[in-house]
Backbone and ligand atoms as CSV (ligand in chain L), in Angstrom:
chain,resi,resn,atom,element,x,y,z
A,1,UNK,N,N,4.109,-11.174,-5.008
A,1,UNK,CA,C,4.251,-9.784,-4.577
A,1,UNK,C,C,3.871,-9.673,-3.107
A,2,UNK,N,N,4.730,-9.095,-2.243
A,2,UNK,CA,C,4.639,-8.651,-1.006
A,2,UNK,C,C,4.317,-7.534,-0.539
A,3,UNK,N,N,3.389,-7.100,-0.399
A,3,UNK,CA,C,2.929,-5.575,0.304
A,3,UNK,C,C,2.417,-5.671,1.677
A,4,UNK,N,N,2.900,-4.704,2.435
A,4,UNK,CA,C,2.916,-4.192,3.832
A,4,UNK,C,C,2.201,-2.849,3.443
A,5,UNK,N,N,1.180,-2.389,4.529
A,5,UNK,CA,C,0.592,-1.351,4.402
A,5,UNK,C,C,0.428,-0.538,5.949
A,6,UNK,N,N,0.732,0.677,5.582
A,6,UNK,CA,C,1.010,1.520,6.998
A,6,UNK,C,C,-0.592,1.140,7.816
A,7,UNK,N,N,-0.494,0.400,9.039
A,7,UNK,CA,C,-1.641,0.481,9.755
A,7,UNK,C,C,-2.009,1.517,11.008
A,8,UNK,N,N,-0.791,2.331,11.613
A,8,UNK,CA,C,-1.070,3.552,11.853
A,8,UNK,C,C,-1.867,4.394,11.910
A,9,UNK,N,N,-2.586,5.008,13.000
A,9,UNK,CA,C,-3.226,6.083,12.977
A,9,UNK,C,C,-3.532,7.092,11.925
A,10,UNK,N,N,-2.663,7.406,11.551
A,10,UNK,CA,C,-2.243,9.053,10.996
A,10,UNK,C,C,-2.679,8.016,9.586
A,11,UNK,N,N,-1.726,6.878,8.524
A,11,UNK,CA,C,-2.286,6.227,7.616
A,11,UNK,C,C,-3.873,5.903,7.739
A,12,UNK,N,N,-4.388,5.218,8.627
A,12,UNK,CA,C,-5.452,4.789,8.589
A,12,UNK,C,C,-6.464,6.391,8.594
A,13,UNK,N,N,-6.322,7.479,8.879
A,13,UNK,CA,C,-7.056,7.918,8.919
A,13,UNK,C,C,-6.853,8.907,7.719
A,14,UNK,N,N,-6.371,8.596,7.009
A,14,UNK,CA,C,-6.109,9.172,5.356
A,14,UNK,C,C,-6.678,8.177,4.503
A,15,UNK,N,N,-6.902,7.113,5.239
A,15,UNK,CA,C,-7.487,5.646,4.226
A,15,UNK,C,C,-6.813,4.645,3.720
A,16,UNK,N,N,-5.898,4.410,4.882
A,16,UNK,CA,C,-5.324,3.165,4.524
A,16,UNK,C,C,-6.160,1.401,4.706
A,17,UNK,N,N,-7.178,1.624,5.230
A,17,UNK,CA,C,-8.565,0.640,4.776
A,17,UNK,C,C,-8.931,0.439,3.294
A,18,UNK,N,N,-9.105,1.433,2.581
A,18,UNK,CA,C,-9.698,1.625,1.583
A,18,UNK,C,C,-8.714,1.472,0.542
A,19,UNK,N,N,-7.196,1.490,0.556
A,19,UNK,CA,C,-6.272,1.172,-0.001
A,19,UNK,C,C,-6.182,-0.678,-0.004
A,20,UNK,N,N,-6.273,-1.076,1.547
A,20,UNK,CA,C,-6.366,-2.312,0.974
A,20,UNK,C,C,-7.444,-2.627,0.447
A,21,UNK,N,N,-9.001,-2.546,0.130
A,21,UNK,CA,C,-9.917,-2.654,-0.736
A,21,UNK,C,C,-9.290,-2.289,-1.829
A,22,UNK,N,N,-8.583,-1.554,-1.999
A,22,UNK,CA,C,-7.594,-1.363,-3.593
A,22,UNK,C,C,-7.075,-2.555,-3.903
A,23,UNK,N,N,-6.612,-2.999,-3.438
A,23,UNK,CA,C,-5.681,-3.837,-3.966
A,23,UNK,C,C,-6.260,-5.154,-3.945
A,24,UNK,N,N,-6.952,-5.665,-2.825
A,24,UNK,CA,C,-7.617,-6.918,-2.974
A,24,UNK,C,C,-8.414,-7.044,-4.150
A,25,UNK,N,N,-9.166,-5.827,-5.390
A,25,UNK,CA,C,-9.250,-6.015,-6.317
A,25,UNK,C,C,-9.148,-6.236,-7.356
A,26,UNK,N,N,-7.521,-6.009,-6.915
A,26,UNK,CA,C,-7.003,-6.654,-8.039
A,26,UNK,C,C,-6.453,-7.806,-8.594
A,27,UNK,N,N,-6.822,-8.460,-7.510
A,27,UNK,CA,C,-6.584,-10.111,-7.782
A,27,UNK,C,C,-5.621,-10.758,-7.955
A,28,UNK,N,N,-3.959,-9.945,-7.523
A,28,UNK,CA,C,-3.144,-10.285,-7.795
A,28,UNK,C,C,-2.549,-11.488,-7.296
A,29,UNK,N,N,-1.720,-12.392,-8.786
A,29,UNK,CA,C,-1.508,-13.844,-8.283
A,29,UNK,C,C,-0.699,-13.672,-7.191
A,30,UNK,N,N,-0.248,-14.845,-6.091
A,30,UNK,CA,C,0.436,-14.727,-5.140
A,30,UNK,C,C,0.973,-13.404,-4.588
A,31,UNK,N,N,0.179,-12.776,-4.045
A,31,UNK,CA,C,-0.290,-12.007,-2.925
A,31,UNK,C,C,0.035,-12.141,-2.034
A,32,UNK,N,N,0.807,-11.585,-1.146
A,32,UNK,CA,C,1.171,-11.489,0.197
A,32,UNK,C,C,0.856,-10.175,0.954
A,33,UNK,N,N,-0.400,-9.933,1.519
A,33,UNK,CA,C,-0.610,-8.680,2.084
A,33,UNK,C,C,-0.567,-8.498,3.478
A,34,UNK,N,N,0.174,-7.571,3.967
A,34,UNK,CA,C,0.656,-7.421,5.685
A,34,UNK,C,C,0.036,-6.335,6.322
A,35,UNK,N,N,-0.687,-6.067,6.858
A,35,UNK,CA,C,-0.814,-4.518,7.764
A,35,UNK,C,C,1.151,-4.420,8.346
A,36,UNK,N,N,0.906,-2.975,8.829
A,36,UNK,CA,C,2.162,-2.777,9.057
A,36,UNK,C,C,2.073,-1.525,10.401
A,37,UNK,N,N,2.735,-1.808,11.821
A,37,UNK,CA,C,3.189,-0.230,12.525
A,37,UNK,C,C,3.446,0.574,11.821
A,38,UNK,N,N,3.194,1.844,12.238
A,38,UNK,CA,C,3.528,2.897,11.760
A,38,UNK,C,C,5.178,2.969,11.227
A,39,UNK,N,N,5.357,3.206,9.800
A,39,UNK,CA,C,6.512,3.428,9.461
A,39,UNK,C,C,7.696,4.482,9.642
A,40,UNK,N,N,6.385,5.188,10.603
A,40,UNK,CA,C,7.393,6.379,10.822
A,40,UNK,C,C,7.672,7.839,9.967
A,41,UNK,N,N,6.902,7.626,8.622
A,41,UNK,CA,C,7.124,9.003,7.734
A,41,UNK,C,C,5.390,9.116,7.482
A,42,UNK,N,N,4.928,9.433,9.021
A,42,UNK,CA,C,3.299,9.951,8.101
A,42,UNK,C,C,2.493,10.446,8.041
A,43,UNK,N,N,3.511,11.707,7.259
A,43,UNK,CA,C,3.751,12.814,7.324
A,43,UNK,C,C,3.272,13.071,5.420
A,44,UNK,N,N,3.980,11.606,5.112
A,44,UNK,CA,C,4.377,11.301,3.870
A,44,UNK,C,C,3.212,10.136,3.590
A,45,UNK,N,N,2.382,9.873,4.251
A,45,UNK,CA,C,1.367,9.026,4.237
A,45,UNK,C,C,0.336,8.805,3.051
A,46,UNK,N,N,-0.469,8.144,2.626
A,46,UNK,CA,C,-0.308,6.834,3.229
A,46,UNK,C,C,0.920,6.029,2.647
A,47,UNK,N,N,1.500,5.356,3.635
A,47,UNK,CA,C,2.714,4.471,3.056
A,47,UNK,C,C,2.319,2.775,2.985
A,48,UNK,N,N,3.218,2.230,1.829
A,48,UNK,CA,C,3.354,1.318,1.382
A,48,UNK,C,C,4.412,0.799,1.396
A,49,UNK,N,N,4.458,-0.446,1.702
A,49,UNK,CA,C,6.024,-1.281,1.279
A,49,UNK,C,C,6.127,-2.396,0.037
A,50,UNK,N,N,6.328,-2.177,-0.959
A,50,UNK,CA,C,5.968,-3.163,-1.740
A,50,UNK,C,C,7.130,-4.069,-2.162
A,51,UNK,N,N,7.346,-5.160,-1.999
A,51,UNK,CA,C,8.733,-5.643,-2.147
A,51,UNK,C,C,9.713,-5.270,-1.488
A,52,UNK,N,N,9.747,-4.741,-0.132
A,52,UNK,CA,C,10.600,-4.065,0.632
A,52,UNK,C,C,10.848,-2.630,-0.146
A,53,UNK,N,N,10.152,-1.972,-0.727
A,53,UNK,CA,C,10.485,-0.634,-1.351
A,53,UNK,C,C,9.096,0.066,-0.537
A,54,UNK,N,N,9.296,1.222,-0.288
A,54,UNK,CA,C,8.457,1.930,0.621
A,54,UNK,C,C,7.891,3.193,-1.000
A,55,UNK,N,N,6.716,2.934,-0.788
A,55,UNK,CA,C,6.003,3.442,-1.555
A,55,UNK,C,C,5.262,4.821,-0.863
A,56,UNK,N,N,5.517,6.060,-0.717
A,56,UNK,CA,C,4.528,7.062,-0.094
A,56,UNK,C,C,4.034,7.968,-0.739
A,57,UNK,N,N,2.508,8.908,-0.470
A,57,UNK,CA,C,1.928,9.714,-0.944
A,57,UNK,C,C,0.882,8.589,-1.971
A,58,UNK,N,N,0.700,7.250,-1.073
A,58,UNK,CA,C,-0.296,6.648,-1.653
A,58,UNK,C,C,-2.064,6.859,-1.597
A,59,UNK,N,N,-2.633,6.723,-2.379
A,59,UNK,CA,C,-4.155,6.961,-1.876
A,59,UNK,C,C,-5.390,5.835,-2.420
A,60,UNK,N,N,-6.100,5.482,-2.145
A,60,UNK,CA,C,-7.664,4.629,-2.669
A,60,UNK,C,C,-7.418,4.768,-4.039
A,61,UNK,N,N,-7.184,6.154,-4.548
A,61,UNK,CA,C,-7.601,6.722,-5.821
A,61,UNK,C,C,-5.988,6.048,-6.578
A,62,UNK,N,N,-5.018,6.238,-6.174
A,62,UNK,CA,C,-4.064,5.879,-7.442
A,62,UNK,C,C,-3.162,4.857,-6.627
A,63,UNK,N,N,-3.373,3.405,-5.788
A,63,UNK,CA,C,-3.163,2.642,-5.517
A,63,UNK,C,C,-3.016,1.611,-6.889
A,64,UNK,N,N,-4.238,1.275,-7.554
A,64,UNK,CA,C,-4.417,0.619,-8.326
A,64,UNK,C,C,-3.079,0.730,-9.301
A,65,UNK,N,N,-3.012,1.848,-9.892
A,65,UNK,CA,C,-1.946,2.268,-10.802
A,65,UNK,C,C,-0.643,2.134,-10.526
A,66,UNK,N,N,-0.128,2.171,-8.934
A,66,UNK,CA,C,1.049,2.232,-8.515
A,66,UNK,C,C,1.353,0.747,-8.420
A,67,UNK,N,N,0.479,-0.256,-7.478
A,67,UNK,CA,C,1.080,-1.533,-7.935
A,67,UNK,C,C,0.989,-2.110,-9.476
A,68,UNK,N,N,-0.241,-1.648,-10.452
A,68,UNK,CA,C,0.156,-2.184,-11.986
A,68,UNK,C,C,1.419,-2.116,-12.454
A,69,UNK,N,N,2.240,-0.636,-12.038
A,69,UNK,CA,C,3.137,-0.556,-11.974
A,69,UNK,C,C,4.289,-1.563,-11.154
A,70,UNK,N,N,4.367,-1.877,-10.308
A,70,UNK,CA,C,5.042,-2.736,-10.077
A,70,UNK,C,C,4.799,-4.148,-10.521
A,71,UNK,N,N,3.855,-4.464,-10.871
A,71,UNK,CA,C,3.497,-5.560,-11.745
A,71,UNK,C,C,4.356,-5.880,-12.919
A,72,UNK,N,N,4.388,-4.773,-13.554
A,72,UNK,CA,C,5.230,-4.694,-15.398
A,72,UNK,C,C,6.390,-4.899,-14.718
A,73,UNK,N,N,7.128,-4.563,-13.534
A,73,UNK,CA,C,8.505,-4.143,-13.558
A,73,UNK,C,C,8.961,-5.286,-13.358
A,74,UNK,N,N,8.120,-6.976,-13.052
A,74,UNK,CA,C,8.631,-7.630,-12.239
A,74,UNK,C,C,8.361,-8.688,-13.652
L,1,FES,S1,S,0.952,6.142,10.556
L,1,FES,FE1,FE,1.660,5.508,8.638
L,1,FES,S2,S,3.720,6.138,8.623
L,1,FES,FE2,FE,3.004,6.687,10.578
């Protein structure tokens, strides 16, 4: 799994830090995690790219759930 995470201002200061502490907990096998420029929608923040699919209106709080979700799908 490949995730890119908005490193941006406007993301980072909604908690896109604390999103990746999300996810590094979860220990997922082969892991590929990227900071990322601003994607440009964030507005729509915090954004995610997960598998080249842009994930937004992410947060600390329901990170966890959104990649489990992509977990099952794969
Ligand atoms: S700062 Fe994240 S989309 Fe712009």
């Amino acid at each position: 799994m490949r995730i890119r995470i908005c490193m941006g201002s406007s993301c980072h200061l909604k908690g896109a830090y604390d999103v990746v502490k999300k996810i590094k907990e979860l220990d997922i096998k082969n892991l590929k995690l990227y900071g990322s420029l601003c994607f440009g929608k964030c507005e729509s923040g915090i954004n995610i790219e997960i598998d080249g699919e842009l994930v937004s209106h992410v947060s600390p709080e329901n990170v966890q759930e959104i990649v489990k979700k992509f977990m099952k799908e794969r």
